[in-house]
N, C-alpha and C positions, 0 to 999 in steps of 0.2 A: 241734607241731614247726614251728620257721620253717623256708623256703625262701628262699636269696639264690641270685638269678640275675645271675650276674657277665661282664659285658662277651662274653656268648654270640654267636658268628660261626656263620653255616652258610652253608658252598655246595655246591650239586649239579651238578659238570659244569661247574664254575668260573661258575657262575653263583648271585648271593647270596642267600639266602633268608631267613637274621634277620643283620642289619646291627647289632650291638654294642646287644643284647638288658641291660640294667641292670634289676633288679624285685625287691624284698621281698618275701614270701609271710609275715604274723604267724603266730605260732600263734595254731590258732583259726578261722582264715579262709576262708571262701569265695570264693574269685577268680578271676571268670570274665575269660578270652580270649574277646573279641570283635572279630569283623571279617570280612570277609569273604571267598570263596576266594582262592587263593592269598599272603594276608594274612602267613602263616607260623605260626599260630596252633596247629596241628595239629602240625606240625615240632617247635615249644616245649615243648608239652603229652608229647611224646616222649622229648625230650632229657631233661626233669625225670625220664620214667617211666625213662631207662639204654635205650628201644630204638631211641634215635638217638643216634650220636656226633656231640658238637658239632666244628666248623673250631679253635675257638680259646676260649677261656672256660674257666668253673667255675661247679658247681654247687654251693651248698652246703644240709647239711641241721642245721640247730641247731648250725653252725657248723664243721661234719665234710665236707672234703674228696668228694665225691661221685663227682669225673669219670670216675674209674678203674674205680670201683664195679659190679658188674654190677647187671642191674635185678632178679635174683633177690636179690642182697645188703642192696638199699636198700628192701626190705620197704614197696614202695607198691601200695597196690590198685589196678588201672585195667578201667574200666568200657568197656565199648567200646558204638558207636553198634547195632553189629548183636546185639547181646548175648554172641556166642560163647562160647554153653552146649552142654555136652555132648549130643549130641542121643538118645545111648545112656545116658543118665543120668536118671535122677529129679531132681525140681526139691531132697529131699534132698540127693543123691547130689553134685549139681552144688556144692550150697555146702559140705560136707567136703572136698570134692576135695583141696582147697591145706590141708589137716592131716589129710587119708590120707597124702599124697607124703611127710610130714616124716622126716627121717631123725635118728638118735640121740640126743639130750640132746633136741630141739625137740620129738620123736615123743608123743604124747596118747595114752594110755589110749582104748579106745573108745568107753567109758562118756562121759569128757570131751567126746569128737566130739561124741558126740549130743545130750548137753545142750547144747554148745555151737550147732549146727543148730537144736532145738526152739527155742531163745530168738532164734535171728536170722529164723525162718520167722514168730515171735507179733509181732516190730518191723516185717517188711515185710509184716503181717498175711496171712499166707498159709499161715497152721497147717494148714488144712485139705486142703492141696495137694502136702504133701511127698512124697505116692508117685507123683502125676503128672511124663508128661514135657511135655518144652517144647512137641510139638505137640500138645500138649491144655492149652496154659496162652495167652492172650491176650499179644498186645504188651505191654500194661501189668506184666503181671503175669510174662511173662519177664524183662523190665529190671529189676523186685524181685528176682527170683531173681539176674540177675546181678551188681546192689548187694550182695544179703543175701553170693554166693560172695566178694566184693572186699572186705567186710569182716571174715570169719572168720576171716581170719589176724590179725586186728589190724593191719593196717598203719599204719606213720608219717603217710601224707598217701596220699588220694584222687583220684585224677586219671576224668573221665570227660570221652569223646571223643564229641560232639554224641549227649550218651544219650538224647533224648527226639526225634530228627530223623526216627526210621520210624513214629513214632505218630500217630494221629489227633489233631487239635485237643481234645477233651474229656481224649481219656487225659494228653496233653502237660499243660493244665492241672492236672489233677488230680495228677499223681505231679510237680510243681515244687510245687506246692501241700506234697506229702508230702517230697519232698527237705529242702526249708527248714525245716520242722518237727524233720526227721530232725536237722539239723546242729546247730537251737539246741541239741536234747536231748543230743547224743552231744562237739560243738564239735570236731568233727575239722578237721584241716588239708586245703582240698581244692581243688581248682583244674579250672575246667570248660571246653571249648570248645565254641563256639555264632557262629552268623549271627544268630541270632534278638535283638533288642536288648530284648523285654518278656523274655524270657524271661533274661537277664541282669541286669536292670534289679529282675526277681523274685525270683532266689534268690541274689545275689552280696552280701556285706561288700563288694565293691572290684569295678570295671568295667575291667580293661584293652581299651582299642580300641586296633586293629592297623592299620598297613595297609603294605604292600610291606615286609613284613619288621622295620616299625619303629612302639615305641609311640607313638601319640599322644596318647594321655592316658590315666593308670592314679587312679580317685578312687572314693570313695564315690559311689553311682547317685545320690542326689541333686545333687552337685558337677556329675556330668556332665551332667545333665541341664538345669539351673540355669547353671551355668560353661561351656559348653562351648569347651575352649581351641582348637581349629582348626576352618575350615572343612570339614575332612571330617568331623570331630566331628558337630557340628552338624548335616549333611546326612544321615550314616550312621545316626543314633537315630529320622529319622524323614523322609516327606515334606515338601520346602522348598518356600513359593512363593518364586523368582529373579525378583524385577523388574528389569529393566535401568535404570540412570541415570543420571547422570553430575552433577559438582561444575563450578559458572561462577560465577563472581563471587563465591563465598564460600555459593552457593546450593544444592540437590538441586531437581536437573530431573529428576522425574518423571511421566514419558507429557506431561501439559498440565500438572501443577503443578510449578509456582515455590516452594520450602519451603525461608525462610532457616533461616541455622543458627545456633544457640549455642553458646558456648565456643569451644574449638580448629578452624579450618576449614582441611581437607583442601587439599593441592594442587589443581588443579585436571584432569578427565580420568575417563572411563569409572567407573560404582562398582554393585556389584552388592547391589540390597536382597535379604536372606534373611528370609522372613518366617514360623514356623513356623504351622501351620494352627492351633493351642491360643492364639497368642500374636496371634492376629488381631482378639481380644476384641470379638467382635460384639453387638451392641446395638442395641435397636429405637428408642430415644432419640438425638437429636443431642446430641454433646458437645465441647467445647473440642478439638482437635486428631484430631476423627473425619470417617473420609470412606464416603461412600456406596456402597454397594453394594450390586446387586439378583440376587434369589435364580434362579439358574438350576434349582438342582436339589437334594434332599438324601433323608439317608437314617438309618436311626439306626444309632448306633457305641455301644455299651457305654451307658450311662448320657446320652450326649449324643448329638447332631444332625453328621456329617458335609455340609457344605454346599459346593456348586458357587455359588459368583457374579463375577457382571461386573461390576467399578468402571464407575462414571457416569457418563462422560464424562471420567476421568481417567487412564485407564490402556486399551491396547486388550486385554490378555489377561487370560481369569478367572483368578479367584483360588481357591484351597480355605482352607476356614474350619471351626474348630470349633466351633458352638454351645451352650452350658451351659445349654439345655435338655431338655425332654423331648416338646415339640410339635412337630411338624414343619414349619417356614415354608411358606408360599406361595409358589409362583413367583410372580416377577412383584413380590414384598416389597421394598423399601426396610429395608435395616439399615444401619446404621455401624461400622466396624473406625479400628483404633487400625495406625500405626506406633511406637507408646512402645518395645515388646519387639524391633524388628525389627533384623539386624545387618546389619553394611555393610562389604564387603568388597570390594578390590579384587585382585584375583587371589586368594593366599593371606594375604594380610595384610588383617586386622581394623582397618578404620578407626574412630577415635572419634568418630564423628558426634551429635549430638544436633538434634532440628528443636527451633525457637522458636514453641511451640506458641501465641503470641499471636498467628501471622500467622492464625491462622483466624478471629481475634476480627472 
């Protein structure tokens, strides 16, 4: 089932909180809200579930008026970060709840319940658990139970509010790991909130990033990662190095270098290099348009080398780099990094800069 989110307003106490909210939800999709606190991100993920009323908008579901709708009516499952599972309940008992409550023509046979329970306890592999309660069932395996309750109604679309935020790092891994899985097999319509940007990046068809209320870029994790269309974009997915610089003569003065430029050249005045620590492409060989830098410190990150270095004489503040290997440099190492990847920004506007990487010849 799609979800169109139409020119959505909210304010609380006359003060705005989503600013004319536009967004598709396909059927099918996974689309996580990302951003950070007070972002609006949580408010959104609300208004879709019916337990916040929007200022001004519409909600629509497969193209049926929603706004009016209670959030009992619009049959959506919603996951919450603290799991609120019954705590006088069985980890069974918790996921029938929502088809014990049904009333008349909806109401299931009991027989149905149970079969219905047995097959959603064997999905969130937790057959063996159904007579336990929540304080004898782990974090991980509470947030199962509260997924397996959110989907035994069958609901239209899936909403879950930062569901992996009170777990440990291992468990978090492991049940995005099992979510994703969960969604190709089932392809539910579901829409997640999160700070977390691997954890978005992980289990999303589609990345919306937020911030004061308004999007700023909704794309496949690739695009965003790859495209990033604004400077808070860009900063929000990950650690930036900001070098300070500035445009004179048609040239980037940076620290002590002079780097003319190609193509279109900037006005002149203040310019801010962003350089991501992946896109600093270090290397132990000199090449055409690389500049030196020596290793202050490093450490290992997943499969690579998180690195601390000082440019050479050309920059006075270090820089972080990521390494693509699996040895750990020497302090005291000589490598070379690239600005080919680096964007150039003055205030919030994205300049086209290009350097004329012959001046290093």
């Amino acid at each position: 089932m799609s979800i169109l989110i139409d020119s959505i307003q909210k304010t609380f106490g006359g003060a705005p909180v989503l600013k004319d909210i536009s967004l598709t939800i396909e059927t099918g999709e996974m689309a996580a809200l990302l951003g950070p606190s007070g972002s609006g991100k949580t408010t959104l993920l609300r208004i879709i579930a019916g337990l916040e009323t929007e200022t001004s908008g519409r909600i629509l579901f497969d193209g049926a008026d929603m706004t009016d709708v209670s959030a009992r009516d619009r049959r959506v499952g919603f996951v919450f970060q603290n799991y609120a599972l019954f705590r006088h309940m069985t980890a069974g008992e918790n996921i029938a709840f929502g088809l014990t409550v049904r009333k008349g023509a909806e109401k299931l046979p009991k027989a149905d319940i149970e079969a219905r329970v047995r097959d959603l306890l064997a999905m969130v592999q937790l057959t063996d658990f159904a007579g336990r309660y929540p304080a004898q069932l782990s974090g991980g395996q509470q947030q199962r139970v509260a997924l397996a309750r959110a989907l035994a109604t069958e609901p239209r679309v899936l909403l879950l509010d930062e569901p992996f935020g009170a777990l440990d790092a291992q468990v978090r891994e492991d049940l995005r790991q099992w979510i994703r899985r969960l969604h190709e097999k089932l392809r539910f319509t579901g829409v997640f909130v999160t700070h977390d940007q691997e954890e978005a990046m992980q289990i999303a068809d589609r990345v919306v990033v937020m911030k004061d209320g308004r999007i700023e870029q909704a794309d496949a994790p690739e695009e965003i990662w790859t495209r990033p269309k604004t400077r808070f974009v860009l900063k929000f997915l990950c650690d930036v190095n900001v070098l300070q610089g500035r445009i004179e003569d048609g040239k980037l003065h940076l620290g002590s270098l002079i780097l003319p430029l190609s193509g279109e050249k900037p006005a002149p005045g203040p310019v801010d290099v962003l350089l991501r620590p992946i896109d600093a492409q270090m290397k132990r060989t000199f090449g055409l348009g690389q500049l030196p830098i020596e290793v202050l410190s490093s450490r290992p990150k997943g499969g690579a080398v998180q690195v601390l270095a000082r440019p050479e004489g050309w920059y006075p503040e270090p820089i972080n780099a990521i390494l693509l290997e699996d040895a750990l440099p020497t302090r005291g190492n000589t490598y070379y990094m690239s600005l080919d990847r680096a964007y150039f920004y003055r205030g919030n506007e994205r300049l086209p800069i290009r350097i004329d990487h012959h001046a290093f010849s």
